[in-house]
DRENKELO-400958 format. One line per 5 residues: number of its first residue (from 1); their letters; for each residue x, y, z of N, C-alpha, C, O, CB. Coordinates in Angstrom, 1 decimal. Glycine has a CB too. Example, Ala and Ser with C-alpha at 12.3 -4.5 7.8 and 13.67 -1.06 7.14 Angstrom:
<rs>
1 = AS = 13.2 -5.7 7.8 12.3 -4.5 7.8 13.2 -3.3 7.8 14.2 -3.3 8.5 11.3 -4.5 9.0  12.8 -2.2 7.1 13.7 -1.1 7.1 12.9 0.0 7.9 13.4 1.1 8.0 14.1 -0.6 5.7
</rs>
This chain:
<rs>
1 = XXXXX = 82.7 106.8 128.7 83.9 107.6 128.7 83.6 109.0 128.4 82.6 109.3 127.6 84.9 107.0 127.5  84.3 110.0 129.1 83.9 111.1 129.0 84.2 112.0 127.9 85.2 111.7 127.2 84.3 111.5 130.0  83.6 113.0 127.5 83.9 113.8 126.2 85.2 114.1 126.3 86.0 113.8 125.4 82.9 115.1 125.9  85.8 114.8 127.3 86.7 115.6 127.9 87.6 114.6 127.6 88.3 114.5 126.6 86.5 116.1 129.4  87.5 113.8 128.6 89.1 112.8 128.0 89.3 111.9 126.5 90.3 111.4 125.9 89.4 111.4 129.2
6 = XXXXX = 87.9 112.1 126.1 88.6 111.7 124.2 89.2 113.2 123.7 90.3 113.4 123.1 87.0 111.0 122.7  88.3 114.1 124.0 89.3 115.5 123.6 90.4 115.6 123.9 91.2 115.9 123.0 88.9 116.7 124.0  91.0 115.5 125.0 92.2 115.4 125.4 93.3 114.5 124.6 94.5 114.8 124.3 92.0 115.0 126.7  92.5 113.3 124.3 93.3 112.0 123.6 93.4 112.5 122.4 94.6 112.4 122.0 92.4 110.5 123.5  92.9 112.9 121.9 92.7 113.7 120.7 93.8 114.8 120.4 94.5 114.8 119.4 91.3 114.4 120.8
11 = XXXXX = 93.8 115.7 121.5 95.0 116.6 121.0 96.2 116.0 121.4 97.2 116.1 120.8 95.0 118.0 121.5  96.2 115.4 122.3 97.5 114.7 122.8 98.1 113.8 121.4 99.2 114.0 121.0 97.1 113.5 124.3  97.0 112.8 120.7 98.1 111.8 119.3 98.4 112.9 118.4 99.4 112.9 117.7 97.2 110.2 118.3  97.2 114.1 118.3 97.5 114.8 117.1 98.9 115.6 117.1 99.6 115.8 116.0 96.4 115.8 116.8  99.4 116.1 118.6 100.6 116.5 119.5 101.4 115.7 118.1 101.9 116.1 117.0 100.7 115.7 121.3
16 = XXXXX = 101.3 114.4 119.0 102.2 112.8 118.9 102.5 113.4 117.0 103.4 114.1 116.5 100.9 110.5 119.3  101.5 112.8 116.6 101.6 113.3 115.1 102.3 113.9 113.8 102.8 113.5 112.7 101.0 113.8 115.0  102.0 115.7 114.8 102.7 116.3 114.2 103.9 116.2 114.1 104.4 116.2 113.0 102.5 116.9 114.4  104.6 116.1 115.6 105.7 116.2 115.8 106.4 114.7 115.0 107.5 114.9 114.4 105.9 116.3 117.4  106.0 113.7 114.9 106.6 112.9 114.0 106.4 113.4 112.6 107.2 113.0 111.8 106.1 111.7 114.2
21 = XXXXX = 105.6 114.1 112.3 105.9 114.4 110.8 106.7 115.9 110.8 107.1 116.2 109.7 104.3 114.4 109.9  106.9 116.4 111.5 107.9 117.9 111.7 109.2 116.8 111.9 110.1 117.3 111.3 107.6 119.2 113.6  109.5 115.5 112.5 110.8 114.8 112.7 111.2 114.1 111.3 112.3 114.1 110.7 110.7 113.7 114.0  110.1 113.4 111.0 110.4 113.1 109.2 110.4 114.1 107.9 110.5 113.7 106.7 109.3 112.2 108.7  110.3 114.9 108.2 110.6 116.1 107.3 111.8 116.8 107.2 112.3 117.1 106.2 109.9 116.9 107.5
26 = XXXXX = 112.2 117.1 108.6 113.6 117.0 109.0 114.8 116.2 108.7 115.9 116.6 108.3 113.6 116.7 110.0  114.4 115.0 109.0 115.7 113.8 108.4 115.4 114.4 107.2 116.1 115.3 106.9 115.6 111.7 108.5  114.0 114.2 106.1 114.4 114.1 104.8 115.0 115.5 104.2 115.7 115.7 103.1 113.1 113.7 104.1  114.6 116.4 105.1 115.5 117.8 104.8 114.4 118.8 103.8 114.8 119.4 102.8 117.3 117.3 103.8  113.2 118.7 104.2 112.1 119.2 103.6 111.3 120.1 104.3 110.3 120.6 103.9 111.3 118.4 103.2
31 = XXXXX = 111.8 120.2 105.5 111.7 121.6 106.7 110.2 121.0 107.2 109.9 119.8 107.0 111.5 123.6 105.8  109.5 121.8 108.0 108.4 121.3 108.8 107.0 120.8 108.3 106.9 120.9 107.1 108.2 122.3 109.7  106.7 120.6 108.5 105.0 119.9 108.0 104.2 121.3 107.7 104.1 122.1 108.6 104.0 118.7 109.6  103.5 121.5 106.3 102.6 122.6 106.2 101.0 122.3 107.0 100.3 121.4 107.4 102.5 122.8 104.6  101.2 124.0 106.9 99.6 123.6 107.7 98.3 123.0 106.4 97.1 123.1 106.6 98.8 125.5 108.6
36 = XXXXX = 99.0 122.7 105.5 97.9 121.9 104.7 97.9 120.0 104.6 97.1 119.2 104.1 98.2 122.4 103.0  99.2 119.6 105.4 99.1 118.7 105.8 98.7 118.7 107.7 98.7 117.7 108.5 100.2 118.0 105.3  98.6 119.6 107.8 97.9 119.3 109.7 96.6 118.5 109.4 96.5 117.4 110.0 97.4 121.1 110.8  95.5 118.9 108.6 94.6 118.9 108.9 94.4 117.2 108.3 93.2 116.9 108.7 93.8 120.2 108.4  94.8 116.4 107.9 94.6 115.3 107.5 95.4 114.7 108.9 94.8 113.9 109.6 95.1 115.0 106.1
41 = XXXXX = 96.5 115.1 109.2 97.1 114.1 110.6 95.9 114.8 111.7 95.4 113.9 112.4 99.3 114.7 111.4  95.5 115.7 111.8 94.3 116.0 112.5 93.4 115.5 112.8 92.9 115.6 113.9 93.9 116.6 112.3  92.7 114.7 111.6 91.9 113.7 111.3 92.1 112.1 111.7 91.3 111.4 112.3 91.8 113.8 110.0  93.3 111.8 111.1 94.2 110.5 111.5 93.7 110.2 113.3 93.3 109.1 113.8 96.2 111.0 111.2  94.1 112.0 114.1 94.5 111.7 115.6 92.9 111.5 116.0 92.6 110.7 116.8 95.5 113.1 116.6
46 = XXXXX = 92.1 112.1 115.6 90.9 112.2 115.8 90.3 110.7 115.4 90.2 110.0 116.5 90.3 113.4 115.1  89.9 110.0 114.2 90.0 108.6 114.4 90.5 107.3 115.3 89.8 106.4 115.8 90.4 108.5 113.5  92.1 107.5 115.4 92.4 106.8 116.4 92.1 107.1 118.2 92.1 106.4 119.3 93.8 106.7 116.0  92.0 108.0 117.9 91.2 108.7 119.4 89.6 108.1 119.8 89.2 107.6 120.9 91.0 110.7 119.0  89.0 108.2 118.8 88.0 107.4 118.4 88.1 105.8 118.9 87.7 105.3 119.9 88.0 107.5 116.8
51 = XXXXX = 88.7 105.3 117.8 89.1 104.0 117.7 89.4 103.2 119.3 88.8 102.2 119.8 90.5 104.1 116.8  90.9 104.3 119.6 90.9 103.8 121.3 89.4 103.8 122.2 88.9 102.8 122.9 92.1 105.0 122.2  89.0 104.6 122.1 87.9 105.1 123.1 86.8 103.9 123.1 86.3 103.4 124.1 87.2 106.6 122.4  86.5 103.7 121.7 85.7 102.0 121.5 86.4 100.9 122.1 85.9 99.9 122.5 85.5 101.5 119.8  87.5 101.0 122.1 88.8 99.8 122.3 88.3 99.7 124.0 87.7 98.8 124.6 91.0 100.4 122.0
56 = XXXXX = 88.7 100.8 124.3 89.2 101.1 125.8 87.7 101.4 126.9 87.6 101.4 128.1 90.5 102.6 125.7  86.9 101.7 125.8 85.3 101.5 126.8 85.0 100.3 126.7 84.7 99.9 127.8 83.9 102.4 126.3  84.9 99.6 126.1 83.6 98.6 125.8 84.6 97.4 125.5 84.4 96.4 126.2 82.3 99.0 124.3  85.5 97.4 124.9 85.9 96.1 124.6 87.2 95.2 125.6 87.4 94.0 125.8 86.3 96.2 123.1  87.8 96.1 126.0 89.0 96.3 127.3 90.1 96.7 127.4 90.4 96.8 126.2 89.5 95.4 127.9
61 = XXXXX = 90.8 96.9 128.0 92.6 97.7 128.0 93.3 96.8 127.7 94.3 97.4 127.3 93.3 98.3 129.5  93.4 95.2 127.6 94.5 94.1 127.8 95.1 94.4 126.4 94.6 94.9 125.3 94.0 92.4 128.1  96.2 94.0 126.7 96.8 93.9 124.9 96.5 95.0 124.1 96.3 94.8 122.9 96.2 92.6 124.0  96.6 96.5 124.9 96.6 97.5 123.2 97.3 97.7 122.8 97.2 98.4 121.8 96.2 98.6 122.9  98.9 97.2 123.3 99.8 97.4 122.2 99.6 96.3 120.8 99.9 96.7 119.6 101.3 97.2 122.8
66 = XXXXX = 99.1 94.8 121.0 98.6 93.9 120.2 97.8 95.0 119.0 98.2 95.3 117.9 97.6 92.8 121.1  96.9 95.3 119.5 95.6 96.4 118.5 96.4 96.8 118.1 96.9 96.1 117.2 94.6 97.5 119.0  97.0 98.2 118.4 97.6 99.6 117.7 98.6 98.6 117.0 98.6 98.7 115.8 98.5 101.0 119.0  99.3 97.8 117.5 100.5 97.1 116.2 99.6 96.4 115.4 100.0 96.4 114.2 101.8 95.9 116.9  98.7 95.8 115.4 98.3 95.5 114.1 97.1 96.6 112.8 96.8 96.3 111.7 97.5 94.2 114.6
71 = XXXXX = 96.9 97.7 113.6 96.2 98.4 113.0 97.6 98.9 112.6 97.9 98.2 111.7 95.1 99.2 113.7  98.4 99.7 112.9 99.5 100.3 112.2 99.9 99.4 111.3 100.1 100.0 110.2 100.6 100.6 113.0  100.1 98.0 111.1 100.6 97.7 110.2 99.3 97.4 109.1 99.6 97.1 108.0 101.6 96.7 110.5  98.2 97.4 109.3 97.3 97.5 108.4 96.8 98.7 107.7 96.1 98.8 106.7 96.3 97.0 108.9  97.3 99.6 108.3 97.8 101.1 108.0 99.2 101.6 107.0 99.5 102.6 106.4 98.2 101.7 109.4
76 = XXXXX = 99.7 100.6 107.1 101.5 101.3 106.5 101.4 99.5 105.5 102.6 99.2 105.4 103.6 101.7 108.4  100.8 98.9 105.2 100.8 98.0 104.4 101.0 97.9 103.1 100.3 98.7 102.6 100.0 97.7 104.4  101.8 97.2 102.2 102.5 96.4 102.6 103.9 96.8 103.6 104.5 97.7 103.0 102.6 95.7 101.5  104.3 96.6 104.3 105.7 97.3 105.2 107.0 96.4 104.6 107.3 95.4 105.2 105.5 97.1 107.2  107.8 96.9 103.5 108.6 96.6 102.7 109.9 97.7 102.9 110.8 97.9 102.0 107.9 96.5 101.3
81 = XXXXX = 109.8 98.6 104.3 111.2 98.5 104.2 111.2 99.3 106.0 110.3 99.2 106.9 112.1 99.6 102.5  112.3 100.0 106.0 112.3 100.4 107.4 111.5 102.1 107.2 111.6 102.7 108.3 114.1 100.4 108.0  111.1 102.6 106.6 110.0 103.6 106.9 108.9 102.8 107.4 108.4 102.9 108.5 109.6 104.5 105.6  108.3 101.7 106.3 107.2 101.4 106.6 107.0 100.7 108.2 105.9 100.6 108.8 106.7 100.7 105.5  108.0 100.3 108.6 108.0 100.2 110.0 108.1 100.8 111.1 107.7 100.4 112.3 108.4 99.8 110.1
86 = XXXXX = 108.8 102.0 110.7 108.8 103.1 111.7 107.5 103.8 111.6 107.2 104.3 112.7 109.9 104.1 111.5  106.3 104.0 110.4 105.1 104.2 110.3 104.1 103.3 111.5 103.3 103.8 112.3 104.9 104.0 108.9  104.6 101.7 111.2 104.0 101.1 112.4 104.5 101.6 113.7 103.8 101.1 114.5 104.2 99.6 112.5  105.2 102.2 114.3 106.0 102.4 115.3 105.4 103.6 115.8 105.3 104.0 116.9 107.5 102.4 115.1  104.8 104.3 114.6 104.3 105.5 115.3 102.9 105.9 115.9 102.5 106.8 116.6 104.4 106.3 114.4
91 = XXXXX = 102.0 104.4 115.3 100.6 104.3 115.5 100.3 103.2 116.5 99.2 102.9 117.0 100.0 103.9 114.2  102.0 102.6 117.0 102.0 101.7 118.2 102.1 102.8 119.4 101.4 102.7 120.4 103.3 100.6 118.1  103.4 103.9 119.1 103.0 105.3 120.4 102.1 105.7 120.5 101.8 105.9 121.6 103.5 106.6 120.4  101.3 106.0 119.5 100.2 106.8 119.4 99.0 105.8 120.5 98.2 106.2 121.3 99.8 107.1 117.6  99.3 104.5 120.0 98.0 103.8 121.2 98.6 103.7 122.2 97.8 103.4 123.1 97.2 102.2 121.1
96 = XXXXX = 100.0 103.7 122.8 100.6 104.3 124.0 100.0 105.0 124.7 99.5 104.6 125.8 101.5 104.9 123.9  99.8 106.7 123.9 99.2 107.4 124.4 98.2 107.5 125.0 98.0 108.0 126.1 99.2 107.8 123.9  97.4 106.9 124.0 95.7 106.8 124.1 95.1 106.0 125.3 94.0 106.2 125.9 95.1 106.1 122.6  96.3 104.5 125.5 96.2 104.1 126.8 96.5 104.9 128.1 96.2 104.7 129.2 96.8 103.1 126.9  97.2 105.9 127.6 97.4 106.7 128.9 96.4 107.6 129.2 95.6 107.7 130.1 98.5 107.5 128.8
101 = XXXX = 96.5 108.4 127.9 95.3 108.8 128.2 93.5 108.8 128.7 92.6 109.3 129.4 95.5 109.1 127.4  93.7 107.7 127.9 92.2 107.4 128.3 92.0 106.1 129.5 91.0 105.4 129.8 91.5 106.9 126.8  93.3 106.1 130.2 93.1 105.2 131.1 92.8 104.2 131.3 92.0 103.8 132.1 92.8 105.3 131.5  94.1 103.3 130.0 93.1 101.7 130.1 94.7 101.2 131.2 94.7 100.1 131.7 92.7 100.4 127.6
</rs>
């Protein structure tokens, strides 16, 4: 897999990311995401960028919404109300993405 398109995958979930945390900041009425939390969702998009890229080279494209939904909920664990599921919901787009992106 090429460097280029995990970079790409990469800015594309961190995109995904932000903008979900600029949209939950919003509902909660706490204005936009500081740039002292970018750099951790930065990290987050960069891992799962990662993550897909092993998924989607070597192991295969079938079923990554299966993956990304069980890594999200092993991510937002225990999921005890409707945030923590919309947390899964966001790491299920995010491997959306990453199948798009990275062309599985």
């Amino acid at each position: 897999m090429a460097f280029g398109r995990i970079l790409l995958a990469w800015v594309v979930v961190g995109a995904w990311l932000a903008i979900w945390a600029f949209g939950e900041r919003r509902v909660t009425g706490a204005g936009g995401p500081s740039a002292a939390e970018l750099a951790p969702l930065a990290g987050e998009a960069l891992l799962l960028a990662l993550f897909a890229a092993l998924w989607f080279g070597s192991l295969g494209s079938g079923a990554w919404w299966l993956v990304f939904l069980l890594l999200g909920g092993l991510m937002a664990w225990p999921v005890r109300s409707l945030a923590g599921a919309a947390r899964v919901a966001r790491v299920v787009v995010a491997g959306g993405l990453l199948a798009w992106t990275l062309g599985a």
